[in-house]
N, C-alpha and C positions, 0 to 999 in steps of 0.2 A: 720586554713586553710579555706582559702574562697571555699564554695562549688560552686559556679560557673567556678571556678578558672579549664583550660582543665589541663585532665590528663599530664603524660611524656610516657603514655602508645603508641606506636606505633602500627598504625593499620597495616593490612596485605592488599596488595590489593584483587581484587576479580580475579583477571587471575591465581595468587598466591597461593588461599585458593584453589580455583578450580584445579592446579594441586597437592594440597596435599591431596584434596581430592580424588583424580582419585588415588596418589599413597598409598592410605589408605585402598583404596577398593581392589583395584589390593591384597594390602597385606592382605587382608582377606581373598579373593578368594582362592591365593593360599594356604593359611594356612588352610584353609578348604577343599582343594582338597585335601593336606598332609593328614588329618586327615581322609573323608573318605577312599583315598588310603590304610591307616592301616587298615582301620575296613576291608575291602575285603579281603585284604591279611590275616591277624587272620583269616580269615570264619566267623565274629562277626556277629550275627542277627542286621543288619539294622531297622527292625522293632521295634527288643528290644530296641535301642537304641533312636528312634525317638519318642517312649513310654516313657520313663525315664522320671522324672519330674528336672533331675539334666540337660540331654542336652536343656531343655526350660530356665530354669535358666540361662545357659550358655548363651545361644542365648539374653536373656532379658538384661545381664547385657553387653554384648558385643555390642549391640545396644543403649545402654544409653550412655556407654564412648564412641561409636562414636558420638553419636549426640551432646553428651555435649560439645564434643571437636571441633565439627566443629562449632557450634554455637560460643562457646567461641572467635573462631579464627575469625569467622565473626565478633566478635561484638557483637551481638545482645544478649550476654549473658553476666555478669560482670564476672571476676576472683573469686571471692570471690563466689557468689552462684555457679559459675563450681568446686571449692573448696571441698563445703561441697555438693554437688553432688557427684564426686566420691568419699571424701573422708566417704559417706554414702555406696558406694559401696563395698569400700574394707572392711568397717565395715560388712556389709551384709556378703561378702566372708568369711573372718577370722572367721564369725560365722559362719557361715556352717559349716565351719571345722575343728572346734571345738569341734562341735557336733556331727562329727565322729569319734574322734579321740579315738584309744583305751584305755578300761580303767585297768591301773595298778592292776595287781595280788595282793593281800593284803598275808600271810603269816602267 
């Protein structure tokens, strides 16, 4: 395969990416308002929560797959490196919680 040879990849326009991106954000927002909505209604210390090294984690890896994915959609990133970007994420994830997971009673 000739490497100069254009892709069959279809770009996205930018009026396009920019309303998926508005509808991305939107969905964040409010998935994050649901979210502190619960922690007020439980009585959950906000403090505790904002303290937690798990909701930073949360927040870091929620910020990577968006920007990986908006990049990706613009272009300016190949499929294959948005690939193993998040597919390092979910590696990341699965490990985390795995290393919580409880350990079998022995008998």
């Amino acid at each position: 395969m000739d490497p100069v040879q254009a892709s069959n990849a279809t770009l996205l326009s930018p009026p396009y990416i920019f309303r998926l991106s508005i509808l991305a954000t939107a969905g964040l927002v409010l998935m994050w308002g649901a979210f502190w909505w619960a922690v007020t209604r439980r009585g959950e210390s906000v403090r505790g929560i904002l303290a937690s090294p798990g909701f930073f984690r949360t927040v870091v890896v929620m910020g990577v797959v968006a920007a990986t994915t908006v990049l990706c959609l613009a272009g300016h990133l190949e499929s294959n490196l948005a690939g193993a970007i998040l597919s390092g994420i979910v590696g990341y994830v699965l490990g985390q919680l795995s290393g919580h997971a409880p350990n079998p009673s022995h008998e």
